[in-house]
C-alpha beads as a LAMMPS data file, in Angstrom:
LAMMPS data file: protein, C-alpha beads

81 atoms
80 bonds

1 atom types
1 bond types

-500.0 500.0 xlo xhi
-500.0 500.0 ylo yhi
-500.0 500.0 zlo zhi

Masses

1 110.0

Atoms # bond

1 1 1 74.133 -203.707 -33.271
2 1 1 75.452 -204.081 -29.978
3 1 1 78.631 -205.816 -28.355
4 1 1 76.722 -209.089 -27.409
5 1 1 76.440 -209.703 -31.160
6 1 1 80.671 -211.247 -31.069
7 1 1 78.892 -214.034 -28.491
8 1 1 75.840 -215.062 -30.400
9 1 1 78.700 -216.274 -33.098
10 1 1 80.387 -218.446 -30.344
11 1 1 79.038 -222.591 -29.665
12 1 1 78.762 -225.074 -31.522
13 1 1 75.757 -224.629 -33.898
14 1 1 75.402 -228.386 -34.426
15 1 1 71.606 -228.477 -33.894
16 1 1 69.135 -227.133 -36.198
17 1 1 67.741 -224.016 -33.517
18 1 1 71.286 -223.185 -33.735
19 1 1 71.638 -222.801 -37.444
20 1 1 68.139 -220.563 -37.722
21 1 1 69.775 -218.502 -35.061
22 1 1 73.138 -218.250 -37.309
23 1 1 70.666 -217.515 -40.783
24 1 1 69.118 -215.182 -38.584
25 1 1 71.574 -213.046 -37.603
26 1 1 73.302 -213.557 -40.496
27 1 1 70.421 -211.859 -42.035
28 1 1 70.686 -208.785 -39.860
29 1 1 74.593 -208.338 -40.596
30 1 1 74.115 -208.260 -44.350
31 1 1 71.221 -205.594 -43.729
32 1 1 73.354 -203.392 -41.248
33 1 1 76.793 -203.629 -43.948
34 1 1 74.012 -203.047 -47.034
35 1 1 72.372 -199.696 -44.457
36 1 1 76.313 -198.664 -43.623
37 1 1 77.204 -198.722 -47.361
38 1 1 73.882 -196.972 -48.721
39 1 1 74.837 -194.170 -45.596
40 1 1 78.792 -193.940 -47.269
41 1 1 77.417 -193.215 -50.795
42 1 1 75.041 -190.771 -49.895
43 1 1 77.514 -188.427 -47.427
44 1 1 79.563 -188.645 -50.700
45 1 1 76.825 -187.839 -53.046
46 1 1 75.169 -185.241 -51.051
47 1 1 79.410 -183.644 -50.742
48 1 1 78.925 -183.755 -46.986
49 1 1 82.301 -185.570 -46.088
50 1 1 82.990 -185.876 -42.616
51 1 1 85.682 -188.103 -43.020
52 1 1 86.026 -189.105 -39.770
53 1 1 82.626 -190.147 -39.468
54 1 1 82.866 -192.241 -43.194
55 1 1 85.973 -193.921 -41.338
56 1 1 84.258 -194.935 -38.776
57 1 1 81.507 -196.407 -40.869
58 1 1 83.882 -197.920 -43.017
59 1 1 85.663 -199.820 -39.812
60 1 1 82.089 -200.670 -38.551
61 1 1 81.482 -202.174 -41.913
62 1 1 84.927 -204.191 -41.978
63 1 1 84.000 -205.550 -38.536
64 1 1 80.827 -206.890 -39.916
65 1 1 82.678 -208.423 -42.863
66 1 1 84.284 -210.290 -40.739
67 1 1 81.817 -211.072 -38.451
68 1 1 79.487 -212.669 -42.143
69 1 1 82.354 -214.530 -43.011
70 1 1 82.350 -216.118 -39.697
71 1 1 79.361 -217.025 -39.288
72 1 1 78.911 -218.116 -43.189
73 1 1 81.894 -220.499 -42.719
74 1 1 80.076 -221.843 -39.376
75 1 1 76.906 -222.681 -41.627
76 1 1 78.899 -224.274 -44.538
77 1 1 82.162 -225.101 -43.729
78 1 1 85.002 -226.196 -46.606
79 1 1 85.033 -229.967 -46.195
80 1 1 88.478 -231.242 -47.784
81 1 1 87.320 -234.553 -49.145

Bonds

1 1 1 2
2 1 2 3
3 1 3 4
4 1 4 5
5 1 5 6
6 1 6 7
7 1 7 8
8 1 8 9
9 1 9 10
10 1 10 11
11 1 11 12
12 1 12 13
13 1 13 14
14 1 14 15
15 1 15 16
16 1 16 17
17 1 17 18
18 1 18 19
19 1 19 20
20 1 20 21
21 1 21 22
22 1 22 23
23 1 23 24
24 1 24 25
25 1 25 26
26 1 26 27
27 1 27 28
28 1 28 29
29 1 29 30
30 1 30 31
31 1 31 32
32 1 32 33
33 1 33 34
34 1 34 35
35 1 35 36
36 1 36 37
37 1 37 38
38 1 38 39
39 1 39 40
40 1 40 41
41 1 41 42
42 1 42 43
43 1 43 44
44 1 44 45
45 1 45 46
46 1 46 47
47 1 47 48
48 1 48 49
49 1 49 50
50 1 50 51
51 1 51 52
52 1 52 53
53 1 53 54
54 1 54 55
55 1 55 56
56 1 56 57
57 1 57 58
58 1 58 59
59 1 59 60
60 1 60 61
61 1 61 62
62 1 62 63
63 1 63 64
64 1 64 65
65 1 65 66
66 1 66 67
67 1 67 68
68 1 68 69
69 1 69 70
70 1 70 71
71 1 71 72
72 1 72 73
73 1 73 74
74 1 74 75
75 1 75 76
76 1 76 77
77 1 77 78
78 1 78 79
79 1 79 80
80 1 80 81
């Protein structure tokens, strides 16, 4: 995941190539928190804790939180009828 990945959220994702784009990075953020995640558990179950390096995972993984919630609110926004 690179940098570049903040402006692929940005525009207006009105049109449908814009919403496969969304899905489709959405995608690749769930896999990278799931991969981050499965990489936590197993430095704990194997007992090597670097604990700076399972911070840094877990702030990596917090960023793309966010960065899923963004994107799922720009694909299905709360409409207050």
């Amino acid at each position: 995941m690179s940098d570049d990945d903040s402006e692929d959220i940005g525009g207006s994702g009105d049109n449908s190539g814009d919403k496969a784009a969304l899905r489709s990075l959405l995608k690749q953020l769930k896999a990278d928190h799931r991969r981050i995640d499965d990489e936590i558990v197993a430095q704990r179950e194997i007992g090597t804790v670097d604990m700076l390096k399972i911070g840094r995972m877990k702030k990596i993984k917090l960023i793309l939180k966010d960065k899923i919630a963004l994107i799922e609110d720009r694909l299905m926004p709360d409409i207050i009828a």
